[in-house]
N, C-alpha and C positions, 0 to 999 in steps of 0.2 A: 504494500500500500504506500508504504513513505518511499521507494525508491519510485514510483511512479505521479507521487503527489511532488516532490520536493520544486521539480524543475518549474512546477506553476508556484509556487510557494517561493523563489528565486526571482519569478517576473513582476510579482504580487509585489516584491520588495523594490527591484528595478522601478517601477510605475509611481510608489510611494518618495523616493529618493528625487525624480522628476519632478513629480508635482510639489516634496517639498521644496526643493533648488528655488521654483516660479515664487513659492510664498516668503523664501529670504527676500529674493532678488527685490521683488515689490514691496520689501520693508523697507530698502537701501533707495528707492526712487526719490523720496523726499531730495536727498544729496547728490546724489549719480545721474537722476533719470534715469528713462530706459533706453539713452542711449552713451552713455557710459556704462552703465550694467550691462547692454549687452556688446560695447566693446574690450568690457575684462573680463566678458566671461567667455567670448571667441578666442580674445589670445591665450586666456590660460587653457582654454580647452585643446586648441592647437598645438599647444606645447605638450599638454598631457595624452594626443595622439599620436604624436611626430614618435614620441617614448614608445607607447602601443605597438603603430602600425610602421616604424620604420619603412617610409618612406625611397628614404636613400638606397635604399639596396637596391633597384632596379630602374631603370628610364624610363622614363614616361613616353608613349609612345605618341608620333605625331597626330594620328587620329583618335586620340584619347583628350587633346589640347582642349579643344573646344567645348566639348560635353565634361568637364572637373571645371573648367575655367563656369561655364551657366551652375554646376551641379554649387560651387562657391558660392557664386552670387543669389542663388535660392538659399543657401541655407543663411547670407548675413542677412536678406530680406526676410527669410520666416521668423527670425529671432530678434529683429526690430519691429518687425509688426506685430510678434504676438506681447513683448514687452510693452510695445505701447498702446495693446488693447488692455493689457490686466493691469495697464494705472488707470485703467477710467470702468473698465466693466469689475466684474466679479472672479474670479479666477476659474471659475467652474464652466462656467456659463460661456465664457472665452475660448477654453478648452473643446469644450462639446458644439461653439459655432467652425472652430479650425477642422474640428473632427470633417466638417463634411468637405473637404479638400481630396482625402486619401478616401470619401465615399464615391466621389466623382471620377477619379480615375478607375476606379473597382466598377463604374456601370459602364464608363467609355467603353473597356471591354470586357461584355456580355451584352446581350441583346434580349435577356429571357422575362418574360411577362413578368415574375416574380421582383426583376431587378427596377421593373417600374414601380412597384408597389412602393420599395422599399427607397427608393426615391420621393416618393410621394408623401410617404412618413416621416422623411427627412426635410422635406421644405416646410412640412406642418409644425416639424419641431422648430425650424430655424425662425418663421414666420410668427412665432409664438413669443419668441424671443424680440420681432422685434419692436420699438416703442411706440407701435400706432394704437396697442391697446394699454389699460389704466393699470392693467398687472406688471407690465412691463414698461411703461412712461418714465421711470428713472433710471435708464439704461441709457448712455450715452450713445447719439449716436456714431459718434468719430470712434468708440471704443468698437462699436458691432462693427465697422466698417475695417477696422486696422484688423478684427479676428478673421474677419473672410479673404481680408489679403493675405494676411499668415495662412488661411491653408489653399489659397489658391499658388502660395509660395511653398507648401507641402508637397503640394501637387508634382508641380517644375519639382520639386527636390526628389521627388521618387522618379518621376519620367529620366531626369538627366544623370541621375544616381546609380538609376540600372543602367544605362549605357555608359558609363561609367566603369561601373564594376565591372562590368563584362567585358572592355579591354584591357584596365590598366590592374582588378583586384580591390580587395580592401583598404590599401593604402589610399584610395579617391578620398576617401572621407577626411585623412590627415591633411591631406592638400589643398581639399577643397575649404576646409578651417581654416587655414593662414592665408587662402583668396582671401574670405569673407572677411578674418581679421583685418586681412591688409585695407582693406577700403572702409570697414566702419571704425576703428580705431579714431582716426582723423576726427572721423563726424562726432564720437564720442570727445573730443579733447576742445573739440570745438565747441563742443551744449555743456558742457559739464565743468571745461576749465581747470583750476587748480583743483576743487576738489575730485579730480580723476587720479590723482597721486595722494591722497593719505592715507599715509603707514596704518593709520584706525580702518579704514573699511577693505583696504587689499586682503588680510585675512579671510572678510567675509566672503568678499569675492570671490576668491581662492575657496574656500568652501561651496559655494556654488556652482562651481566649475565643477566641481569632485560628484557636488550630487546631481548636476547635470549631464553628466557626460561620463568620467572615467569610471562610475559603481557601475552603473544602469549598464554602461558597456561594458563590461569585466564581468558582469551578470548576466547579459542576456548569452555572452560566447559561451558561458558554462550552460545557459539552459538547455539555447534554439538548437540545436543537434539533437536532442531527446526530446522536442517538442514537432508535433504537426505542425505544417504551414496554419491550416487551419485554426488550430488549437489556441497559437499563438495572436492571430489577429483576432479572434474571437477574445479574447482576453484585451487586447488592446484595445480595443471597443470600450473598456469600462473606465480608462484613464479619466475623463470629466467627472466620475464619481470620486475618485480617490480626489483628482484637483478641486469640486467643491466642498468636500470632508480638509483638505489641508489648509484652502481659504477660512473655513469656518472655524477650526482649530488655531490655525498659526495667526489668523490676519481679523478673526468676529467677521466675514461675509455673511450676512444670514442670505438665503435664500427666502422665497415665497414658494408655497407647494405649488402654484402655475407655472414657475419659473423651473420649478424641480421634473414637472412632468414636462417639460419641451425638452431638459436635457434628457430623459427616459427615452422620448419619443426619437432622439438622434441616436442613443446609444440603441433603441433597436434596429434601426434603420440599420445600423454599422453591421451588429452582429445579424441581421437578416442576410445584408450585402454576402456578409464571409460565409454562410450558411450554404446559401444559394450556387454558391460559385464552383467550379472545378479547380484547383490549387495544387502545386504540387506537394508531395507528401511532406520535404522539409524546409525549412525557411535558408535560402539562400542566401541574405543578407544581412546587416547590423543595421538596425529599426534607426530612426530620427528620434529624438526626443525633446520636447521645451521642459 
């Protein structure tokens, strides 16, 4: 039983470590913003991949250039958009609007009756979420809009991810990190100023990175081999639930139970998609995480 539970019990922890990372990051926005937060958290996470994924050890190849160099700039774009939706929305709710990024590319391809269903339960969640009714009227709007560019920046990060991977390997991920560092850095030095260098919040940062990026990865290489493709997206489907359990924990988000059943309504949507689909038996890749 435990050697077949453990590897979900590994992701469960992975998922927790993510959505906490998002609940430091948005305590440090008052000083940082989120675009300082998320250019100290691209460079250390860069650095903490470069260690990883050793890069250096093989060339990059010329038709590899172009697809790391976009798979880069998806990933500095999903991680300034989704910082600067969870300073104005809720962490949950930001979460479960991104979510439907990686549900888009999962209908692009299939074509089967069920996959519109689950479509259809995914705009009612999103639409629920947004502020033209009274349950939802304190949601900002720039916030719902910077979550749907974060996962239309998801999106772009899986499409250019996989071509990616498939010429140059796992190392795309290290590289495509110091792309994205290399260009928001700047932008972060520029909004944020002096306080981008004190010695008080580099720690924290540094902490952030670790649960952004180096657990969550060091976890999931231990699980995804002993997990189904399936098994594993169907589990990642639930990330909005752990992100508005961390919001409410770490940061007082209260939710509304309308606002709870739109994210319900995307989280089925998701795990309908993964249900539905034909997938190969094991997961090929190392997942994105905010």
């Amino acid at each position: 039983m435990f050697k077949r539970s453990w590897p979900v019990f590994l992701i469960f922890v992975s998922m927790i470590s993510v959505q906490g990372s998002a609940s430091i990051a948005k305590y440090l926005f008052p000083v940082l913003g989120p675009e300082g937060m998320t250019a100290w958290r691209l460079c250390f996470s860069a650095i903490i991949l470069i260690i990883i994924f050793k890069p250096w050890r093989k060339p990059i190849p010329k038709q590899a250039l172009k697809f790391i160099f976009l798979y880069g700039i998806s990933i500095g774009f999903m991680n300034l958009a989704f910082y600067s939706a969870i300073a104005r929305i809720p962490l949950g709710i930001a979460v479960a609007i991104e979510l439907t990024g990686p549900i888009m590319v999962a209908m692009c391809s299939s074509r089967q009756l069920f996959d519109f269903i689950w479509l259809g339960i995914a705009v009612i969640g999103l639409a629920m979420l947004l502020p033209i009714h009274q349950a939802s009227g304190n949601l900002d709007p720039a916030g719902i809009l910077f979550a749907l560019l974060a996962g239309s920046c998801w999106a772009c990060y899986i499409l250019f991810g996989r071509k990616a991977g498939a010429i140059y390997g796992s190392s795309s991920v290290a590289i495509g990190s110091v792309i994205a560092s290399c260009f928001l850095f700047p932008i972060g030095v520029w909004q944020s100023g002096s306080a981008m260098f004190s010695l008080e919040l580099l720690p924290l940062v540094f902490v952030v990175s670790l649960l952004a990026s180096a657990i969550p990865y060091g976890l999931d290489m231990i699980a995804l081999p002993k997990l189904p493709a399936q098994t594993f997206s169907t589990l990642m489907s639930l990330s909005p639930v752990f992100a508005a359990l961390s919001g409410l924990i770490v940061l007082h988000e209260q939710l509304s139970s309308y606002q709870w059943l739109a994210i319900v309504f995307i989280i089925v949507s998701s795990i309908g998609t993964v249900l539905t689909m034909n997938r190969p038996t094991k997961i090929e890749s190392v997942k994105s995480g905010n």
